[in-house]
C-alpha positions in Angstrom: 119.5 92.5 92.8 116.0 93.6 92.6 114.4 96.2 94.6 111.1 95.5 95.6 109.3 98.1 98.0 105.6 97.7 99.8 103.0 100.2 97.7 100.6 102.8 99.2 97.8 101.3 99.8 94.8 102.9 97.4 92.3 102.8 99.9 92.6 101.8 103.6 88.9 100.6 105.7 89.1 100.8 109.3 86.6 99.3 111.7 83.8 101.1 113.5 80.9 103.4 112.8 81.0 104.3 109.5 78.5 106.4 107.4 78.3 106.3 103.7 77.6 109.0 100.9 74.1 110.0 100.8 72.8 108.5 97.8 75.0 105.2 98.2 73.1 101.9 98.2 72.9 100.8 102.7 76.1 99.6 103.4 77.4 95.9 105.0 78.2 96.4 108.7 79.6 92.7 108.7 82.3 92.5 111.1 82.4 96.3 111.8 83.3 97.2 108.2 80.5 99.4 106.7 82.5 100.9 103.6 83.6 98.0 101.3 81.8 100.3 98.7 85.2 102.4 98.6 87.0 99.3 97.1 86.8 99.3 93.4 84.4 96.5 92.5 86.2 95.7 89.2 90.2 96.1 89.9 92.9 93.8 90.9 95.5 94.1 93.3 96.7 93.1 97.1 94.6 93.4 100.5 96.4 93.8 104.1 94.3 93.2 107.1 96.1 95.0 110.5 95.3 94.6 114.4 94.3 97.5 116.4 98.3 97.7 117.5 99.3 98.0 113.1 100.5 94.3 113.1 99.8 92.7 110.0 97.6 89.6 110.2 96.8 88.2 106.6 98.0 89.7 103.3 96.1 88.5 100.1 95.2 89.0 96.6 92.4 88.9 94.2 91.4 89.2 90.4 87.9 91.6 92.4 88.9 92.8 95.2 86.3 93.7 96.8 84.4 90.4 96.7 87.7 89.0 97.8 87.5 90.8 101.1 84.6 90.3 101.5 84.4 86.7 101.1 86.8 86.6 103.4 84.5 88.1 106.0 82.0 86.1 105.1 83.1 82.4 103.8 83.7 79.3 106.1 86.6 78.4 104.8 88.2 81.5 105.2 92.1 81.5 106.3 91.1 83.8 109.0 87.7 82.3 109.7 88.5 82.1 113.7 90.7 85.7 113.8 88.3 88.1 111.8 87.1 89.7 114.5 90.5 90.8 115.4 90.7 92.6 111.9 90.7 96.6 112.8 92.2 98.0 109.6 92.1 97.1 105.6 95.0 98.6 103.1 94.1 97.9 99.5 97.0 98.1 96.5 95.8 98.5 93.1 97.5 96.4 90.9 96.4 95.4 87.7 99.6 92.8 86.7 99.0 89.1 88.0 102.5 88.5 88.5 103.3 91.9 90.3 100.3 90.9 93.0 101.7 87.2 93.4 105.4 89.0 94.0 104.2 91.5 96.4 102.1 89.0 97.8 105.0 86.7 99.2 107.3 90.1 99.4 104.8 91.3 102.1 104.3 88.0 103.6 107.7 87.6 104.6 108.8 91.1 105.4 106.0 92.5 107.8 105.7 88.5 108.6 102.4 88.2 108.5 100.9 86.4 111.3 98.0 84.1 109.5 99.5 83.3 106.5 100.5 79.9 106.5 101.4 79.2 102.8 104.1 81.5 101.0 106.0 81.9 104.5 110.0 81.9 104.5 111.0 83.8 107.5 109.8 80.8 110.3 
């Protein structure tokens, strides 16, 4: 049997007022989230997006994370297009592998049951 436990997240982006570093180019208030520059621009791995009661809403993954997230703030065609603004907290995983993200991916998915993905789902 294989083991397979949910990783620190790297870096974790909460909503509200946020400041950046002095020196730091201004920073995207889109949605509340003002420090996306905290996500490495050029490193794979898994994002998490939480409620303001820790319940998981959408887990995904991404080649570049951060203009995964922020696409997803952003796109209109987003699979939480109608729910971002119910988005409090981001948990970011570094992880480099393809195949580790796609496993922790559904691993996540179907243990925290995560309430907007609709593809990857086995616990309904």
């Amino acid at each position: 049997m294989i083991k397979i436990t949910i990783p620190e997240p790297n870096v974790v982006i909460k909503k509200g007022k946020q400041v950046g570093e002095p020196g730091e180019p201004a920073l995207s208030t889109e949605y509340g989230f003002t420090n996306y520059m905290k996500v490495a621009r050029d490193k794979g791995g898994i994002f998490m997006f939480f409620d303001v009661h820790d319940q998981l809403l959408y887990v995904g993954k991404a080649r570049k994370l951060r203009q995964r997230i922020r696409k997803n703030f952003e796109d209109t065609v987003s699979p939480i297009k109608n729910h971002r603004d119910e988005v409090y907290k981001i948990a970011v995983c570094y992880i480099e592998d393809p195949v580790e993200r796609d496993i922790y991916e559904t691993y996540i998915i179907n243990k925290l049951q995560a309430k907007y993905n609709i593809d990857k789902v086995f616990f309904k």
